[in-house]
N, CA, C and O atoms as a Tinker XYZ file with bonds, in Angstrom:
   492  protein
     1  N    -37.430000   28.813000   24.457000    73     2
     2  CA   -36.241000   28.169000   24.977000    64     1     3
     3  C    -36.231000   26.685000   24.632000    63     2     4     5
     4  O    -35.153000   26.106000   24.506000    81     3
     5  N    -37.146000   26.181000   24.507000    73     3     6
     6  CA   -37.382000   24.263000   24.368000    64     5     7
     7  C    -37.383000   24.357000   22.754000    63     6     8     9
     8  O    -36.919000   23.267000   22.417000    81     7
     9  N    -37.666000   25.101000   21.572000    73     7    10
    10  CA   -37.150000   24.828000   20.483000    64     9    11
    11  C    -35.570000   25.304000   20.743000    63    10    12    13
    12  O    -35.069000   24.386000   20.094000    81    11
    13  N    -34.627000   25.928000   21.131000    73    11    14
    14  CA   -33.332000   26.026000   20.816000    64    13    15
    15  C    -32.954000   25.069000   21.168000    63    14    16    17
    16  O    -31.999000   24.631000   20.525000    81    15
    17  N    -33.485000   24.181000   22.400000    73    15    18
    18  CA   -33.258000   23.261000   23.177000    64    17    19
    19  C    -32.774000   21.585000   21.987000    63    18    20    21
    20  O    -31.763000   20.912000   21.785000    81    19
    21  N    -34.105000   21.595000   21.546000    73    19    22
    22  CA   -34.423000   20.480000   20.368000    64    21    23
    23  C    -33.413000   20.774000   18.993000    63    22    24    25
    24  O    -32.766000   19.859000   18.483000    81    23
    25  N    -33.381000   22.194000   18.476000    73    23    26
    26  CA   -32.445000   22.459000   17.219000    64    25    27
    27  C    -30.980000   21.872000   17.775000    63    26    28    29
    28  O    -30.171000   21.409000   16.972000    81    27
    29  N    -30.762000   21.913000   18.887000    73    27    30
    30  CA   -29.250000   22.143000   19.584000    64    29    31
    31  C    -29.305000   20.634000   19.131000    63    30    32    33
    32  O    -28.709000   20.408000   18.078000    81    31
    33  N    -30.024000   19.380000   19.851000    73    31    34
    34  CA   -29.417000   18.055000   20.178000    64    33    35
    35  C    -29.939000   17.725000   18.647000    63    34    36    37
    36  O    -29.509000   16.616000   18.327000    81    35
    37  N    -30.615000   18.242000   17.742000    73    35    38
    38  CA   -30.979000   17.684000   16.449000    64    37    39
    39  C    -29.860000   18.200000   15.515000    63    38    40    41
    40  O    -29.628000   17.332000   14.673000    81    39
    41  N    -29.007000   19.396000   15.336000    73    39    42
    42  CA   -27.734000   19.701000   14.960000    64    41    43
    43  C    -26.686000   18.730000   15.689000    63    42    44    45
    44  O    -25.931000   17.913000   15.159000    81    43
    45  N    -26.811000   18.978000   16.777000    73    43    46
    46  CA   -25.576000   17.788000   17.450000    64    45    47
    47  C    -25.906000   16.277000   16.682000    63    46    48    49
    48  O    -25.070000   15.822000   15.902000    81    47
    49  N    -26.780000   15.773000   16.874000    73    47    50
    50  CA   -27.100000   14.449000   16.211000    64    49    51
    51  C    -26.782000   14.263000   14.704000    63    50    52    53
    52  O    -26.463000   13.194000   14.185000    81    51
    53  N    -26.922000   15.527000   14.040000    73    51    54
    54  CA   -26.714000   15.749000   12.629000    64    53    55
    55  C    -25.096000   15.629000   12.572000    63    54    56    57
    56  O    -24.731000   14.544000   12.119000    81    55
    57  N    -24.363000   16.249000   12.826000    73    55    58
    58  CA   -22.961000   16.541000   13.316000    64    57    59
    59  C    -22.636000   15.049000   13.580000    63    58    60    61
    60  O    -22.274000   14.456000   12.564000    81    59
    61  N    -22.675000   14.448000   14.497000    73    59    62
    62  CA   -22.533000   13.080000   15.092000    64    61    63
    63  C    -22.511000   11.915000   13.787000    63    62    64    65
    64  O    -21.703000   11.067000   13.410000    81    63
    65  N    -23.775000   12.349000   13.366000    73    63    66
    66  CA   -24.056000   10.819000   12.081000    64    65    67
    67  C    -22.979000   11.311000   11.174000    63    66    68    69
    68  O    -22.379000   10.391000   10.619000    81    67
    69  N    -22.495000   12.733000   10.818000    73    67    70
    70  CA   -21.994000   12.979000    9.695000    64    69    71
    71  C    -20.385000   12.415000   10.195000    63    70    72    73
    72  O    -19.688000   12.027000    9.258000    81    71
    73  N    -19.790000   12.349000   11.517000    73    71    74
    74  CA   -18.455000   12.389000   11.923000    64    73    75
    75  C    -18.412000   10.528000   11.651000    63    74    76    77
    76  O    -17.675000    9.882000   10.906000    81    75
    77  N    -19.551000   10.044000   12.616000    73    75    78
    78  CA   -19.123000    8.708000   12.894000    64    77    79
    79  C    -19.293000    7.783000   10.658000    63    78    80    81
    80  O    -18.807000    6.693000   10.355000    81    79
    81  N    -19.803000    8.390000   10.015000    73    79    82
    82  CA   -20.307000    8.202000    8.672000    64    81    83
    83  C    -19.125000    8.443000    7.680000    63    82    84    85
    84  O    -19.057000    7.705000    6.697000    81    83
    85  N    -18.072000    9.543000    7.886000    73    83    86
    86  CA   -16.987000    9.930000    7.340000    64    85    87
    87  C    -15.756000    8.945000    7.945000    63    86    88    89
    88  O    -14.710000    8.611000    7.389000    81    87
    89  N    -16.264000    8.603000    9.285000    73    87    90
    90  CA   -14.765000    7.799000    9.607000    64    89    91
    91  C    -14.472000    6.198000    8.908000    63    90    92    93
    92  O    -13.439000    5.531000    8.849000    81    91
    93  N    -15.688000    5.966000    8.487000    73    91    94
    94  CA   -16.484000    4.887000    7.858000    64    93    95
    95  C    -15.330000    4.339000    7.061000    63    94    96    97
    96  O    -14.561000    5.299000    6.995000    81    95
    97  N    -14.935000    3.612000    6.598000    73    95    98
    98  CA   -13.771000    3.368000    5.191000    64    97    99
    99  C    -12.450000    4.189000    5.124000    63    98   100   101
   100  O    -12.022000    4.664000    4.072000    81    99
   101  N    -11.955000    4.293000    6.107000    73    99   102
   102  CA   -10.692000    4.825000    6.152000    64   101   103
   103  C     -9.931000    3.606000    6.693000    63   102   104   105
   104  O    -10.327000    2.731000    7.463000    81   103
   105  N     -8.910000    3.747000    6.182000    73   103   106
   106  CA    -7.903000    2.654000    6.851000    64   105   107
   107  C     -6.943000    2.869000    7.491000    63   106   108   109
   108  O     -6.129000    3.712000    7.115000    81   107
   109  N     -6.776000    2.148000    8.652000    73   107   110
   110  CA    -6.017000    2.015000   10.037000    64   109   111
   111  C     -4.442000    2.025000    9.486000    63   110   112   113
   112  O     -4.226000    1.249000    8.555000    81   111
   113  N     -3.527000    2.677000    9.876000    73   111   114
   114  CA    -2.095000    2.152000   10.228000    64   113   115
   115  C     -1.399000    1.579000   11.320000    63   114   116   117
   116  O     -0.734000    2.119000   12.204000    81   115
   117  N     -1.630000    0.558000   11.134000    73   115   118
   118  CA    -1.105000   -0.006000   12.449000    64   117   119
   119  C      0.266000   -0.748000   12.444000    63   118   120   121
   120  O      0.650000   -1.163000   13.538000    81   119
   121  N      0.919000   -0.932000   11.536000    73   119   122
   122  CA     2.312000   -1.368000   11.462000    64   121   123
   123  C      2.986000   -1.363000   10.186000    63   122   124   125
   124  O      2.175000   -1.271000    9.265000    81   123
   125  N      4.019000   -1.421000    9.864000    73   123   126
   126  CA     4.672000   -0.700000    8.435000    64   125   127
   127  C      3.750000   -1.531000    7.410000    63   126   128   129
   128  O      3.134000   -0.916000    6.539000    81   127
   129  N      3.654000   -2.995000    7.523000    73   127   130
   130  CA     2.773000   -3.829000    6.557000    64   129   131
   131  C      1.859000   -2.710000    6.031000    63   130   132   133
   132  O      2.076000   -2.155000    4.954000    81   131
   133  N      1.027000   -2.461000    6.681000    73   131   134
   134  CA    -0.331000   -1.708000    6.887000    64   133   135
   135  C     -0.144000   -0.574000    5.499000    63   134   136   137
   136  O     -0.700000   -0.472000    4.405000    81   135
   137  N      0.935000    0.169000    6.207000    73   135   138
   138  CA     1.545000    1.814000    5.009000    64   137   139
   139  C      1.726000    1.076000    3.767000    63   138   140   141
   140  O      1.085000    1.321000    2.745000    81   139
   141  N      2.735000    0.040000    3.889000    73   139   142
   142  CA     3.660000   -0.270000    2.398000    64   141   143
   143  C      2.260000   -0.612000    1.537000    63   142   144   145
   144  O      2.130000   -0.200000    0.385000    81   143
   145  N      1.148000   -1.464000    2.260000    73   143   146
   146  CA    -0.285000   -1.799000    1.037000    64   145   147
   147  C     -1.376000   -0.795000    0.982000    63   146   148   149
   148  O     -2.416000   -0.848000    0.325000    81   147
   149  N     -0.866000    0.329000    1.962000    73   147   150
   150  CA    -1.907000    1.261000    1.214000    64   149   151
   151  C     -1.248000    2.216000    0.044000    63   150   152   153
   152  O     -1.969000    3.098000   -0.423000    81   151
   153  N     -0.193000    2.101000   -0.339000    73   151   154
   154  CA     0.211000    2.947000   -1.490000    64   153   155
   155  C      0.302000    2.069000   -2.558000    63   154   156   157
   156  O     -0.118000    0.916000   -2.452000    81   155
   157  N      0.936000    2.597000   -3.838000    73   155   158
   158  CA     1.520000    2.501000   -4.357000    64   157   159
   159  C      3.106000    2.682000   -4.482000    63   158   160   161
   160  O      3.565000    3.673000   -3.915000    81   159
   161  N      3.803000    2.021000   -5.011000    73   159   162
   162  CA     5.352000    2.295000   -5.059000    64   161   163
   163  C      6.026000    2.273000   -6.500000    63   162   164   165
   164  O      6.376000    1.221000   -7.035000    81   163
   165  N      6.182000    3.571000   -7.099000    73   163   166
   166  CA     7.557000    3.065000   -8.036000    64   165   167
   167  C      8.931000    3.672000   -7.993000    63   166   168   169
   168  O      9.409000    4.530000   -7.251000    81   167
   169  N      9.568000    2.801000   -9.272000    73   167   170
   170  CA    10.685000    2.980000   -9.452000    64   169   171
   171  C     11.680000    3.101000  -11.064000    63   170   172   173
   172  O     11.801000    2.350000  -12.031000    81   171
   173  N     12.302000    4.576000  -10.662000    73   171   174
   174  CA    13.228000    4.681000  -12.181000    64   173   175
   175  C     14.459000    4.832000  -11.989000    63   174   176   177
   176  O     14.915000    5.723000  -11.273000    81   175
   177  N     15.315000    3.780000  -12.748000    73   175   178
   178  CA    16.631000    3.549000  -12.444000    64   177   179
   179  C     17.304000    3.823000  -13.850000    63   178   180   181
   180  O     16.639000    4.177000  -14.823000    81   179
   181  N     19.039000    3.583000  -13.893000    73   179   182
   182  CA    19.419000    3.491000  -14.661000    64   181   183
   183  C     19.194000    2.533000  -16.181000    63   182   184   185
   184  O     19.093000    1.310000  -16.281000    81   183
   185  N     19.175000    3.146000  -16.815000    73   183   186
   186  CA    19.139000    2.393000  -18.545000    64   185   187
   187  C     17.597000    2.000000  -18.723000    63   186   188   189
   188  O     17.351000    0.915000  -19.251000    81   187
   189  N     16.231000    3.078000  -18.184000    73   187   190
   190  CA    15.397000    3.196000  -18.487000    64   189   191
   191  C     14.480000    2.370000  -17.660000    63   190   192   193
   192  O     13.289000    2.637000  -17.503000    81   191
   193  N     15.353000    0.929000  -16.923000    73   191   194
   194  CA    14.570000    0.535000  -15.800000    64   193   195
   195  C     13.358000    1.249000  -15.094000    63   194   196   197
   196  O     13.567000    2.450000  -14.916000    81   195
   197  N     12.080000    0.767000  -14.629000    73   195   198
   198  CA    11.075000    1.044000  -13.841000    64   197   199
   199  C     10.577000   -0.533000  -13.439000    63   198   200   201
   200  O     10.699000   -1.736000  -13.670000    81   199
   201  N      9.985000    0.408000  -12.725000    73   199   202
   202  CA     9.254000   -1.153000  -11.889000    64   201   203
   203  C      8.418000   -0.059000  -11.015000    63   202   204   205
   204  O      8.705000    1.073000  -10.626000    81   203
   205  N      6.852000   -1.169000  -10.821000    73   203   206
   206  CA     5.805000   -0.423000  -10.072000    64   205   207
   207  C      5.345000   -1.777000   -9.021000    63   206   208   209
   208  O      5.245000   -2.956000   -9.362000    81   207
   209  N      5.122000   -1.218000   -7.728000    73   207   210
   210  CA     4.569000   -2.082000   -7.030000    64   209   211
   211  C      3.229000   -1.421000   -6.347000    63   210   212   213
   212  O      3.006000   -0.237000   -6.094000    81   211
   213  N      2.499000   -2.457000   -6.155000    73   211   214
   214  CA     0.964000   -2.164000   -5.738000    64   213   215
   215  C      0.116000   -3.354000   -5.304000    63   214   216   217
   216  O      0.188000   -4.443000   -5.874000    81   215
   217  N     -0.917000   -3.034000   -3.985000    73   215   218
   218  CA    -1.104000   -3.891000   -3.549000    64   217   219
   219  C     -2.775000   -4.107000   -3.523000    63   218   220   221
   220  O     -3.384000   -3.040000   -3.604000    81   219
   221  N     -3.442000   -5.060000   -3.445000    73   219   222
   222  CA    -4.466000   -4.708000   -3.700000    64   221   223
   223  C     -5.408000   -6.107000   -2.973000    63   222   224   225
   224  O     -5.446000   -7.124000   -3.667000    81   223
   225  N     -6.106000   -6.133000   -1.672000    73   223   226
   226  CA    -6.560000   -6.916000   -0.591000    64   225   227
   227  C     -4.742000   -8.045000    0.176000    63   226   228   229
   228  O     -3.836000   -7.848000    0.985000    81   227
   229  N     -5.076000   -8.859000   -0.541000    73   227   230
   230  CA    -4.085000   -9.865000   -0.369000    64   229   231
   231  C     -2.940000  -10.463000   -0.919000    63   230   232   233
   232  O     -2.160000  -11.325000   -0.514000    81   231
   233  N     -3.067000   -9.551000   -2.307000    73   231   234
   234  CA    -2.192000   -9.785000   -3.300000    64   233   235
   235  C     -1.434000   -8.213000   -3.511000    63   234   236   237
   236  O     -1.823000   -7.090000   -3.190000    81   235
   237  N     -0.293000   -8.646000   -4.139000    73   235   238
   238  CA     0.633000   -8.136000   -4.512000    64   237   239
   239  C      0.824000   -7.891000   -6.230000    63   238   240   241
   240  O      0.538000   -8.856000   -6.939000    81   239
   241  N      1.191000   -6.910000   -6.747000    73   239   242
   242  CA     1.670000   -6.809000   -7.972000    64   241   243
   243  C      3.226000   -6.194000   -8.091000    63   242   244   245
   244  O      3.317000   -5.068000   -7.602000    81   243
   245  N      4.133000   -6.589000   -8.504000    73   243   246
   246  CA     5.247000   -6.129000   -9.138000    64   245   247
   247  C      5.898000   -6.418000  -10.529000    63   246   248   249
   248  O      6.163000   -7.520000  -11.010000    81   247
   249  N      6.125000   -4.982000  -11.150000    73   247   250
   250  CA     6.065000   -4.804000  -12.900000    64   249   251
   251  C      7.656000   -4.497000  -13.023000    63   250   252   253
   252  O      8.151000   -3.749000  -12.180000    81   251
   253  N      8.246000   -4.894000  -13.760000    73   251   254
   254  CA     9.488000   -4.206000  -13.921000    64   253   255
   255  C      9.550000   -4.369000  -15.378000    63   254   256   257
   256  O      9.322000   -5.468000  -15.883000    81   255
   257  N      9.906000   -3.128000  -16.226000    73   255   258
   258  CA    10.090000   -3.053000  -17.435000    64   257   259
   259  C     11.372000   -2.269000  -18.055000    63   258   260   261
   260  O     11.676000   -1.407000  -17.231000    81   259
   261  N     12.177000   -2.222000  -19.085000    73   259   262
   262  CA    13.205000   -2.060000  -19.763000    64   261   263
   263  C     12.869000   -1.430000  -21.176000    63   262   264   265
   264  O     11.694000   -1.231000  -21.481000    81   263
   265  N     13.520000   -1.234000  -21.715000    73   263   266
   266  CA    13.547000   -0.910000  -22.996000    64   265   267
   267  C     12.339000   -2.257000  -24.413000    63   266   268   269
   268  O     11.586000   -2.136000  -25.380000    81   267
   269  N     12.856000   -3.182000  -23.679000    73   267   270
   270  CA    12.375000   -4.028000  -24.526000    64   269   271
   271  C     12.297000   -5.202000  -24.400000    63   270   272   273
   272  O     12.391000   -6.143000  -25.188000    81   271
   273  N     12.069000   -5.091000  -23.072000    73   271   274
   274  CA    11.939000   -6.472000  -21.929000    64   273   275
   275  C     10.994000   -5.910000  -20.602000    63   274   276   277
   276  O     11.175000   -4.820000  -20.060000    81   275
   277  N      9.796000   -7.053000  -20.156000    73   275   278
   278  CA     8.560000   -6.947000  -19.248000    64   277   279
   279  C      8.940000   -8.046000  -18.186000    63   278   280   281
   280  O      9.753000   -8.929000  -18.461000    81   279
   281  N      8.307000   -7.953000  -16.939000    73   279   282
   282  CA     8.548000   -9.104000  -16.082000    64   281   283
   283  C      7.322000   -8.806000  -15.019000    63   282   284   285
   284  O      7.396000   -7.793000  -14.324000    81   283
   285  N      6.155000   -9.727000  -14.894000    73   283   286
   286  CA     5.193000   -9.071000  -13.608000    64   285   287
   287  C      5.338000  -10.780000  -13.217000    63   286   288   289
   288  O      5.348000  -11.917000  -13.690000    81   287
   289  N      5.469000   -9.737000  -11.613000    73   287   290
   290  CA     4.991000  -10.982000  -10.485000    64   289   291
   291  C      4.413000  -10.620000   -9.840000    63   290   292   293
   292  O      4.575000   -9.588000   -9.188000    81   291
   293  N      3.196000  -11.657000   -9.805000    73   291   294
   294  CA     1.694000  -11.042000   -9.102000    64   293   295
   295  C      1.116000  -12.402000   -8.113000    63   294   296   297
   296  O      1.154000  -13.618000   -8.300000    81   295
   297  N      0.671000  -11.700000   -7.191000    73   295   298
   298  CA    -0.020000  -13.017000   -6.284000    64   297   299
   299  C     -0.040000  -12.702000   -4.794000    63   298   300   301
   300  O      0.301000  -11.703000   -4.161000    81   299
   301  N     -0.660000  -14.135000   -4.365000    73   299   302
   302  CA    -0.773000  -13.338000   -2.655000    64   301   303
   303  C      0.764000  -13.213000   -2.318000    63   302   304   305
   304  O      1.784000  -13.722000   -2.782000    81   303
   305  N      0.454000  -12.205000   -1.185000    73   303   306
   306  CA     1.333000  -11.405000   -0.548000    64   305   307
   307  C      1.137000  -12.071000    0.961000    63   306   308   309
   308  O      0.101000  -12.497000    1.473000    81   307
   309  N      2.264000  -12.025000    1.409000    73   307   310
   310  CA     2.405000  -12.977000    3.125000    64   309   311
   311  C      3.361000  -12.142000    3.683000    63   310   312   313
   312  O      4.535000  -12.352000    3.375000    81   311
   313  N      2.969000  -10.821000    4.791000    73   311   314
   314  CA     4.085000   -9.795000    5.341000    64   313   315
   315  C      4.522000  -10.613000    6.869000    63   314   316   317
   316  O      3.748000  -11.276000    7.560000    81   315
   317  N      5.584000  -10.418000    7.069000    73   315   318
   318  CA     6.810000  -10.607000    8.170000    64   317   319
   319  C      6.834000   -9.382000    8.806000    63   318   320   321
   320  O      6.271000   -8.384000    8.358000    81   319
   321  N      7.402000   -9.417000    9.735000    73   319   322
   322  CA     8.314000   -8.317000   10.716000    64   321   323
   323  C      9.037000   -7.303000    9.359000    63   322   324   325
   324  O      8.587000   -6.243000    8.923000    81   323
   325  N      9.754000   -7.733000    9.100000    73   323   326
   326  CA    10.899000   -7.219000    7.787000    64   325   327
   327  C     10.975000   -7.489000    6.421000    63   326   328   329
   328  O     11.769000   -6.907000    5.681000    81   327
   329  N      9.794000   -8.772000    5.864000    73   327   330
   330  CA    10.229000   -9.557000    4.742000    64   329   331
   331  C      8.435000   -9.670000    4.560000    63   330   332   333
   332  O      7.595000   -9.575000    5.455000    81   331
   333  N      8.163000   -9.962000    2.710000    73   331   334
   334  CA     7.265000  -10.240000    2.484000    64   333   335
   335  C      7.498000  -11.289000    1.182000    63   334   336   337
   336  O      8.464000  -11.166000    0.429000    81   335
   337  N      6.436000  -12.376000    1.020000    73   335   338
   338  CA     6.950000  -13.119000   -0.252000    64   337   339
   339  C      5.622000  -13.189000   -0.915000    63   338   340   341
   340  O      4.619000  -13.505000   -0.276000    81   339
   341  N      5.589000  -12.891000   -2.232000    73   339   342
   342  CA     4.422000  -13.247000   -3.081000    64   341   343
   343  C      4.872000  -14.639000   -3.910000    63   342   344   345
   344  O      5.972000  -15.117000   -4.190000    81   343
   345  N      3.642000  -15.010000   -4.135000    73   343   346
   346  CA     3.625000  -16.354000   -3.966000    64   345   347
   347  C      2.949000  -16.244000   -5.912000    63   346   348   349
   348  O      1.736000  -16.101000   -6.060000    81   347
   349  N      3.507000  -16.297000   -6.684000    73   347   350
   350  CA     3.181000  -16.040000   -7.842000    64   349   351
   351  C      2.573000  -17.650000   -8.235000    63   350   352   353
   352  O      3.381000  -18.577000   -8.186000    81   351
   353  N      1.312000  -17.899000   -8.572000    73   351   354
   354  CA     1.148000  -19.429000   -9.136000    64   353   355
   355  C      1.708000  -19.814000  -10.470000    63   354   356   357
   356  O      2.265000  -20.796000  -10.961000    81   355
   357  N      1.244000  -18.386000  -10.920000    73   355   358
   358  CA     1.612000  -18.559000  -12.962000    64   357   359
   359  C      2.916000  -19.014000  -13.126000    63   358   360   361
   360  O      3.117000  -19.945000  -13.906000    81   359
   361  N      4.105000  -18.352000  -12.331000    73   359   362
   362  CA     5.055000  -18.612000  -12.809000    64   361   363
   363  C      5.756000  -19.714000  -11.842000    63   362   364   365
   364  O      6.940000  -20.024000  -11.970000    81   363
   365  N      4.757000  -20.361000  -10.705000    73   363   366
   366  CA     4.898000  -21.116000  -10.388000    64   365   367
   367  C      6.296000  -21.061000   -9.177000    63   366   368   369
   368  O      6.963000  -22.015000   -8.776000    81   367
   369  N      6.411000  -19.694000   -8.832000    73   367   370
   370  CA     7.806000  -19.218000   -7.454000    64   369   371
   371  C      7.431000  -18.535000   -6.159000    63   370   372   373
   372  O      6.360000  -18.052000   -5.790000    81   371
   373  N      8.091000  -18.589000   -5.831000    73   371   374
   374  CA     7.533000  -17.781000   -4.267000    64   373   375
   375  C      8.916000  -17.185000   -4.457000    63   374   376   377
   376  O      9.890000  -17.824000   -4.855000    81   375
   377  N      8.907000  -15.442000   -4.020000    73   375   378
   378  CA     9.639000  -14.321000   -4.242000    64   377   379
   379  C     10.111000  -13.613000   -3.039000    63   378   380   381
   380  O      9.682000  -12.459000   -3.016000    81   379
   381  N     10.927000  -13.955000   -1.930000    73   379   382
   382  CA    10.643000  -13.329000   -1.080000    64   381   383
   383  C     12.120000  -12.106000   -1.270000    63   382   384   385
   384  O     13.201000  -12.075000   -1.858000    81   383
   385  N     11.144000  -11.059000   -0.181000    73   383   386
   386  CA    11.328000   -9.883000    0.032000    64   385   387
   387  C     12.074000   -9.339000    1.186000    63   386   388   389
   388  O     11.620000   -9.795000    2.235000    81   387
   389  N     12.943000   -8.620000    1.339000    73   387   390
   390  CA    13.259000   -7.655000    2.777000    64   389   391
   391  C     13.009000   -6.471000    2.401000    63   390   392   393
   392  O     13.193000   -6.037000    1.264000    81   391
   393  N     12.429000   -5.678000    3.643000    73   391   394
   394  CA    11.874000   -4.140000    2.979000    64   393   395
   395  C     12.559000   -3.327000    4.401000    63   394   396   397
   396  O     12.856000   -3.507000    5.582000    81   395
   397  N     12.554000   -2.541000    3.547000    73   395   398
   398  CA    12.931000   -0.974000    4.917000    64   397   399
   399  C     12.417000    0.103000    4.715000    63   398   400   401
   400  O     12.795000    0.835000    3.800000    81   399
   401  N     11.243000    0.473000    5.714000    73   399   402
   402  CA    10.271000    1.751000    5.057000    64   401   403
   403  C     10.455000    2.869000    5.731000    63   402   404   405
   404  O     10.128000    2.852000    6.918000    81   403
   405  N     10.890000    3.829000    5.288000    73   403   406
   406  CA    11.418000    5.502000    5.527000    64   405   407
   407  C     11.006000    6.294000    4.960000    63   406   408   409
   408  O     11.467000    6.489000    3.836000    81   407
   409  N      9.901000    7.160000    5.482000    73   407   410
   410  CA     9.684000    8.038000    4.889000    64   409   411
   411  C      8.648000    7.847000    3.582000    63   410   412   413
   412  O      7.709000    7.053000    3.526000    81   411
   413  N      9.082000    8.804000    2.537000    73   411   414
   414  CA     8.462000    8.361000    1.095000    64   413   415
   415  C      9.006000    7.323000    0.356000    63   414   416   417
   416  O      8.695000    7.047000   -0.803000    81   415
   417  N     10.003000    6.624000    1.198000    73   415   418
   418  CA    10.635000    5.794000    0.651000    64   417   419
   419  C     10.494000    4.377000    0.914000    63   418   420   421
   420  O     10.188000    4.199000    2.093000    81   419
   421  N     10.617000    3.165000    0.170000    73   419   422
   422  CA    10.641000    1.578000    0.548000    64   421   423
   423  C     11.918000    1.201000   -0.094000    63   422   424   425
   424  O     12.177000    1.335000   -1.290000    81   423
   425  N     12.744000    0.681000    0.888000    73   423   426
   426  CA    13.777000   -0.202000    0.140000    64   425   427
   427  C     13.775000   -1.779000    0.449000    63   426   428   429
   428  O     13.804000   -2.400000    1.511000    81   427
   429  N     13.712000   -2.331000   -1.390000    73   427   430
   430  CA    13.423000   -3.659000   -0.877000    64   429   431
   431  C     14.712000   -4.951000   -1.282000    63   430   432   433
   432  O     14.807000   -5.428000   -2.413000    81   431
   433  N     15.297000   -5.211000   -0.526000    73   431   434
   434  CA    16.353000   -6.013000   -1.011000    64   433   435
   435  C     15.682000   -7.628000   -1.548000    63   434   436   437
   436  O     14.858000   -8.336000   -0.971000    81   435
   437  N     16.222000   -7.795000   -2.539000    73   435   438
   438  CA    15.816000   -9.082000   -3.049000    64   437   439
   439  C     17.491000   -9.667000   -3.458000    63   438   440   441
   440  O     18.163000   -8.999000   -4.244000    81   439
   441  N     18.017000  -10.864000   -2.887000    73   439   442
   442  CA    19.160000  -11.750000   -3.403000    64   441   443
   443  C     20.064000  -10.540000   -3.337000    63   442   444   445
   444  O     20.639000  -10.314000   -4.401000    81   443
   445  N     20.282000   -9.858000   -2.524000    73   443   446
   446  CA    21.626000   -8.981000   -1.954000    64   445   447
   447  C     21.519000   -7.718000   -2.943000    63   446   448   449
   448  O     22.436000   -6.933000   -3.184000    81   447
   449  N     20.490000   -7.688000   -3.357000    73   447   450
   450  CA    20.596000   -6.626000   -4.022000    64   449   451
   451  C     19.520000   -5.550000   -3.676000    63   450   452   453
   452  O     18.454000   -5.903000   -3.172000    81   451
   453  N     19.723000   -4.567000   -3.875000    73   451   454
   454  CA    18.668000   -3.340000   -3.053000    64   453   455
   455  C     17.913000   -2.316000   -4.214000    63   454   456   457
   456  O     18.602000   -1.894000   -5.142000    81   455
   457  N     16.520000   -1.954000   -4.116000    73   455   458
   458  CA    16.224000   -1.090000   -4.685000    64   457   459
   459  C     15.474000    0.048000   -3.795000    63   458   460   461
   460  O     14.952000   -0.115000   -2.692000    81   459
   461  N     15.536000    0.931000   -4.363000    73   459   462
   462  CA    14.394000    2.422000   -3.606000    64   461   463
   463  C     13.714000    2.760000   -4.108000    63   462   464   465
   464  O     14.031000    3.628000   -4.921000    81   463
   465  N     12.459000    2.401000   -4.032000    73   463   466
   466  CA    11.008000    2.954000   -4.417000    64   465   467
   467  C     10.313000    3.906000   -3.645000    63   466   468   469
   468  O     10.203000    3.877000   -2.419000    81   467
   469  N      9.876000    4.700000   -4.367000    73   467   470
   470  CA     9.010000    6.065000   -4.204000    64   469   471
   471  C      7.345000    5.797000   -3.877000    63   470   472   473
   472  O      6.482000    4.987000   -4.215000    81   471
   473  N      7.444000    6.856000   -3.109000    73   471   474
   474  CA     5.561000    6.488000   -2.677000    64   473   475
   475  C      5.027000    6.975000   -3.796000    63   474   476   477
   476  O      5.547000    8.047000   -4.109000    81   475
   477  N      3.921000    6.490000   -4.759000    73   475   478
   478  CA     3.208000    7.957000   -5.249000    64   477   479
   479  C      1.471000    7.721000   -4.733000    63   478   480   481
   480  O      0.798000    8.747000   -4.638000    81   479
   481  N      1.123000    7.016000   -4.568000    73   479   482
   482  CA    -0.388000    7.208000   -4.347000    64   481   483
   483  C     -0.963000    5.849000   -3.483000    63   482   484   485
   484  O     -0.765000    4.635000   -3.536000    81   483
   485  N     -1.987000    6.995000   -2.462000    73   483   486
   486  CA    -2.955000    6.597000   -1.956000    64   485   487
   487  C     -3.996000    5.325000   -2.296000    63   486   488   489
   488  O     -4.099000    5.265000   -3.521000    81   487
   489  N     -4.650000    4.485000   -1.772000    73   487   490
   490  CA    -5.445000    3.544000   -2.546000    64   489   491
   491  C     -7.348000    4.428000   -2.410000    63   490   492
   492  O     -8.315000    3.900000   -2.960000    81   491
């Protein structure tokens, strides 16, 4: 009876290290900020338009490309209630953002104008 006793709390303990060890590096959602930088986001529009956004610690990346025209603005990222602005040094602007997050979806208005980006991946 005192070995089933010992296998029991040495399986339980085994069990235990493996639960508290797996929860290890997962990341919290705690407010839309939180969702919109753990994915990725793109987008395909009319006349071949895309654009990809992705976030990565504190910074921000956004790509938008055309047929035969590129544009990235990259840099820290500063989230609001509703609005986020990356702060690009290279090109020397600060970009700000309004977002609305639904679903698989982000819509981010920039200068009255609106786009809808798609979730596709996890970080």
């Amino acid at each position: 009876m005192k070995k089933f006793n010992d296998r029991s709390i040495i399986v339980f303990a085994v069990i235990f290290i493996c639960m508290v060890l797996c929860s290890c590096g997962q990341a919290v959602i705690n407010s839309e900020s939180d969702e919109i930088r753990l994915y990725s986001w793109e987008y395909a529009g009319d006349y071949g338009i895309k654009a990809n956004l992705s976030f990565e610690n504190d910074n921000a990346v956004l790509t938008v490309r055309s047929k035969d025209e590129y544009c990235e603005i990259s840099g820290l990222c500063v989230f609001g209630e509703d609005s986020f602005v990356i702060i690009d040094n290279s090109l020397k602007k600060e970009y700000f953002f309004g977002y609305t997050l639904s679903g698989l979806g982000l819509e981010l208005t920039y200068n009255e104008n609106r786009i809808k980006f798609k979730k596709t991946e996890k970080k």
